[in-house]
Structure formats: C-alpha cells, structure tokens
N, C-alpha and C positions, 0 to 999 in steps of 0.2 A: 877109416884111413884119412890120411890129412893129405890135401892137394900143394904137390910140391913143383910142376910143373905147368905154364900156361901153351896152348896153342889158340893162336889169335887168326884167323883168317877173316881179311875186311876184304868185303866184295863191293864195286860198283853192279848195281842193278838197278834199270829204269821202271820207274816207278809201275809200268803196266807188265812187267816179270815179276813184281815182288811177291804175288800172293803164289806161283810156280813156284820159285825160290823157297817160301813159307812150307810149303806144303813136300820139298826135298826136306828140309830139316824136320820136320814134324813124322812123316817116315820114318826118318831114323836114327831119330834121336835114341829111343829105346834101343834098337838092335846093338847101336854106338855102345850104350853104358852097361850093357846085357852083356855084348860078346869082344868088346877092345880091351885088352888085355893095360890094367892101369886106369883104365878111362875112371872117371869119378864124375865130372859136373859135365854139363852141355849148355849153355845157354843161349840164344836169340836176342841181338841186340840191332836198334833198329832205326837210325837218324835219316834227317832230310836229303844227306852227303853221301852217306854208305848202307852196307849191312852186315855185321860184324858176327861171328859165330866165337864164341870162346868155348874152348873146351879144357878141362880139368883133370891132371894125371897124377898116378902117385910118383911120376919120377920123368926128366929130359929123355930119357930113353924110347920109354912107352910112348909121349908126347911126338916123336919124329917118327917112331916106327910106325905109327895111324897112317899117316900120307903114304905108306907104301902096303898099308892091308887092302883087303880082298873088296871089304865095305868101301873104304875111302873111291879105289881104284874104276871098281864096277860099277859101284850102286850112287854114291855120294855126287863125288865129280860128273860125270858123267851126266845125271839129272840136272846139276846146276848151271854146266857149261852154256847151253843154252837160255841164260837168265842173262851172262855176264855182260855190260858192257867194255868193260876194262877185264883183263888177266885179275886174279886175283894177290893181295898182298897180304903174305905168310910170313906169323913173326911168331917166336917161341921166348919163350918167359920164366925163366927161374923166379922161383918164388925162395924168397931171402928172409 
C-alpha cells in the first residue's frame, strides 16, 4: 500500500522526559502498525526544539480516525502527557 495520508504530531518535551517519551513510542509502535486500521509508517523524529512522530496512512480518513481509537486514547496519549511541556501540535497532511 502507498501512503496517501500524513499525521504529524510535534511535541515539546524537556530534554530529561525524552527517553519516557521514547520508550511511549517504542511500545507502541508495533500495536499502531499491527492493529490501526490504514496505519502504514510510524516514525520517531527528534531535534533540539521538538519531537515529532509522523505517522503513515492509506487515506485522510484513517489518519484522523487514530486520534479518536482505543490505542491513541488509553494507551498513547495518556503515557505521553506526562513528558509534555507544551500541548501538543497536530497537523494532517495529504500526500499530493
């Protein structure tokens, strides 16, 4: 399947959260690409400023419906709230 869909989530997190943070996404990464319906990529991105999760779907649909599954809600969120300095910024991405 070809990813036609971005979901971009950048998070501030201080530097002594990051390996918490790390250790949410390394969790569940796999269960993400295993059991989200659409999901395709996941990847960990990781600058001085932020820390970016992009994720990969076969369609804008799947892409929005994530933020409102069982995983995002219980398991994802929840884990990382605790890392945030700032709210998180959630930006979705057609791929053209």
């Amino acid at each position: 399947m070809t990813v036609k869909a971005y979901l971009q989530v950048i998070m501030t997190i201080d530097e002594e959260n990051r390996e918490a943070a790390a250790k949410v996404y390394n969790d569940y990464r796999q269960p993400f690409l295993d059991n989200i319906k659409g999901a395709l990529t996941k990847e960990l991105l990781i600058r001085d400023e932020d820390v970016q999760v992009i994720h990969g779907f076969d369609s804008m649909e799947h892409a929005k419906a994530y933020l409102e599954s069982e995983l995002f809600t219980t398991k994802v969120a929840p884990g990382l709230k605790p890392t945030w300095a700032a709210d998180p910024d959630i930006r979705f991405y057609d791929v053209a």
